[in-house]
N, C-alpha and C positions, 0 to 999 in steps of 0.2 A: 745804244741798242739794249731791251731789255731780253733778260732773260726767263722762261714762260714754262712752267709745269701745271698741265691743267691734269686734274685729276676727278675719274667717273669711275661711277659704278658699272657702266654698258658699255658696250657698242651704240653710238649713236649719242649719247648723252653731250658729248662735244661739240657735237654738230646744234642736235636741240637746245642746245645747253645758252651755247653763244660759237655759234658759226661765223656768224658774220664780224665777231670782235675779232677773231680769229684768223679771218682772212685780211683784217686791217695791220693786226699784228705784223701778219706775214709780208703785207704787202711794204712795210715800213724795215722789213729785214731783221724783225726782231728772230728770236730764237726759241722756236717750239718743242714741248714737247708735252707726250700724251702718253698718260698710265690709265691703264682700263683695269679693273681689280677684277672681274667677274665676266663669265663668255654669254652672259647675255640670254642665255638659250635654255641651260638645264634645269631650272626649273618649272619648263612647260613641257617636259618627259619626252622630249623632240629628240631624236638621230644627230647621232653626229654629227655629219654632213652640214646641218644646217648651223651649226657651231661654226664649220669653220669657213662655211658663206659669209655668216654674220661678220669674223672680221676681216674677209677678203671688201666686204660693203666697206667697215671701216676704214679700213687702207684708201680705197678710191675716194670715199668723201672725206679723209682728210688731204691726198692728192689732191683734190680740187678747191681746198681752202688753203694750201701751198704750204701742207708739213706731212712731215714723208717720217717723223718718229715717234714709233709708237712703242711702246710696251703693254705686251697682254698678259696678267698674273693667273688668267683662268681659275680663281676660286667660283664656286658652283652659284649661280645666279639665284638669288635670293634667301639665300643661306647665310649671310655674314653675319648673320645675328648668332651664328652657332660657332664662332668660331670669337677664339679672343681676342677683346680691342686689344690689347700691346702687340697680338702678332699681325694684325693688319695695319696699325701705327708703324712697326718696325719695318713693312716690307716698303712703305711708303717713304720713311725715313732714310731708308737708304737709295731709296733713288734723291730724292731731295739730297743726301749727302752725296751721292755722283755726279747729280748734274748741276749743282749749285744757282739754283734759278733764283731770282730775288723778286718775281710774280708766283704766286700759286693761284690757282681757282680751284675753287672744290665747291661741292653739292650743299644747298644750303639745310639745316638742323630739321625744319620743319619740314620737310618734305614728307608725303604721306609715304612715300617707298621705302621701305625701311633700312633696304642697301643707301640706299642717297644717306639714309640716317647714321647708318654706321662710317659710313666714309668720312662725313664731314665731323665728327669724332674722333675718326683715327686721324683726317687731316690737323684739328687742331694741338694734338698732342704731335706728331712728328715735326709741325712748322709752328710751334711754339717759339715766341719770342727770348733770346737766348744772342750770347754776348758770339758766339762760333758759328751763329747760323746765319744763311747768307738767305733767308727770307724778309724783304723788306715789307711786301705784300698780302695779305689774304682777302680773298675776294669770295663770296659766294653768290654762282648764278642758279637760274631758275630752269627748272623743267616744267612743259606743258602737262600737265595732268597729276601733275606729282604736287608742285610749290604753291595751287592758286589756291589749296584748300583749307590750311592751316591759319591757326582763330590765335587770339592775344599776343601772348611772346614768340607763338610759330608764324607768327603774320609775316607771309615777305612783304618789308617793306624799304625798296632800295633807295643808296642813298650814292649811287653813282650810274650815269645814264651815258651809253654810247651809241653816236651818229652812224651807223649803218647802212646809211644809204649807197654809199659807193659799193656795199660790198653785201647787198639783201641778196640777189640775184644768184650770186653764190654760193649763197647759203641755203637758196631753197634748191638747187641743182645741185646739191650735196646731201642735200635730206634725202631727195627720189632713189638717191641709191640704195637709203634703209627702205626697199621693197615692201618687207611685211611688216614695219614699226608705221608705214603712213596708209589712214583710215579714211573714210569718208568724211566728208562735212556733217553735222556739225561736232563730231570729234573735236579734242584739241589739239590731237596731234595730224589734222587734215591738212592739207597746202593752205587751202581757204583760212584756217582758226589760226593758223602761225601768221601768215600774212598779218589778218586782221588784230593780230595780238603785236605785232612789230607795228604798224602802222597805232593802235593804240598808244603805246608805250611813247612811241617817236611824237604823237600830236601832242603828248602833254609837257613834252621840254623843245616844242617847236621844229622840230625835225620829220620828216615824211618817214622813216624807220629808224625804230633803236632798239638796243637791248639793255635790259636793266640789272643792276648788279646791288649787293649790300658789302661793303667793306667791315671785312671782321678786326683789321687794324692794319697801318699805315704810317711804317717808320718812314721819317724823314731825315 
């Protein structure tokens, strides 16, 4: 059984993130869990309310990719840039010291969003490879509208690909529940542009839906 700290800048990033590896996870009884560093909301000057909609959505759409743990650190959405890498490292590192996961996922470097940027920074300093840490894993997935932009060494270019077809359907029945995150077509974060970006991904290593990931290292 492995043990699984996937860690996002949003609400929702989970789900778009890799939902459906998610739900393969769960479905094999692995052990999840989910830190959100940011409520997703205040930096579009929105009501509270809608804060704490945003992560009652979360709660349900990881309910239905079958992980019920989450941690919300509510630092202010799209602000992490203002705040210091050791102190969003350290709050990362201590759940990684709590829950001793030996998978991390975290947001991949290049991503045009700049929270995705700073997360995947703090994550590699808190799950740094180290003789006490029970990180064997770091994986960085991809966000639609954030990861497909970025040019040379921000290029996502992944170099692990998961079969998701048993578990696509769930993944998009867990997106509907981000209401105001899903757009019209041809958006990328439409039902249609994920479909069709799962279905791409999947035709190129032979599979009808996957999700593509880059490994940042991989003790054995």
């Amino acid at each position: 059984m492995e043990n699984i700290l996937v860690i996002c800048a949003h609400p929702d990033d989970e789900t778009l993130g890799l939902g459906g590896t998610l739900a393969l996870h769960s479905k094999n009884r692995d052990k999840i869990s989910i830190l959100i560093l940011t409520d997703g909301e205040s930096g579009r000057n929105i009501p509270h309310q809608k804060i704490s909609s945003r992560k009652k959505q979360a709660i349900e759409a990881c309910k239905i990719l079958g992980i019920d743990k989450i941690n919300f650190l509510d630092f202010p959405d799209q602000k992490l840039d203002t705040f210091p890498l050791l102190e969003i490292a350290k709050k990362i590192e201590e759940e990684i010291n709590l829950l001793k996961p030996n998978i991390v996922y975290t947001h991949f470097w290049g991503d045009t969003n700049q929270d995705h940027q700073q997360i995947f920074k703090a994550t590699k300093i808190a799950a740094r490879p180290l003789p006490s840490s029970s990180v064997k894993k770091l994986i960085c997935y991809e966000i639609p509208s954030s990861t497909e932009l970025g040019k040379g060494s921000d290029l996502f270019s992944p170099n692990l690909f998961v079969n998701i077809e048993k578990t696509f359907q769930k993944k998009i029945t867990a997106i509907k529940k981000y209401k105001h995150e899903i757009h019209p077509f041809p958006h990328p974060r439409s039902i249609d542009a994920i479909t069709a970006k799962s279905q791409n991904i999947g035709s190129s290593v032979g599979v009808k839906f996957a999700e593509a990931f880059f490994i940042v290292f991989n003790i054995q």
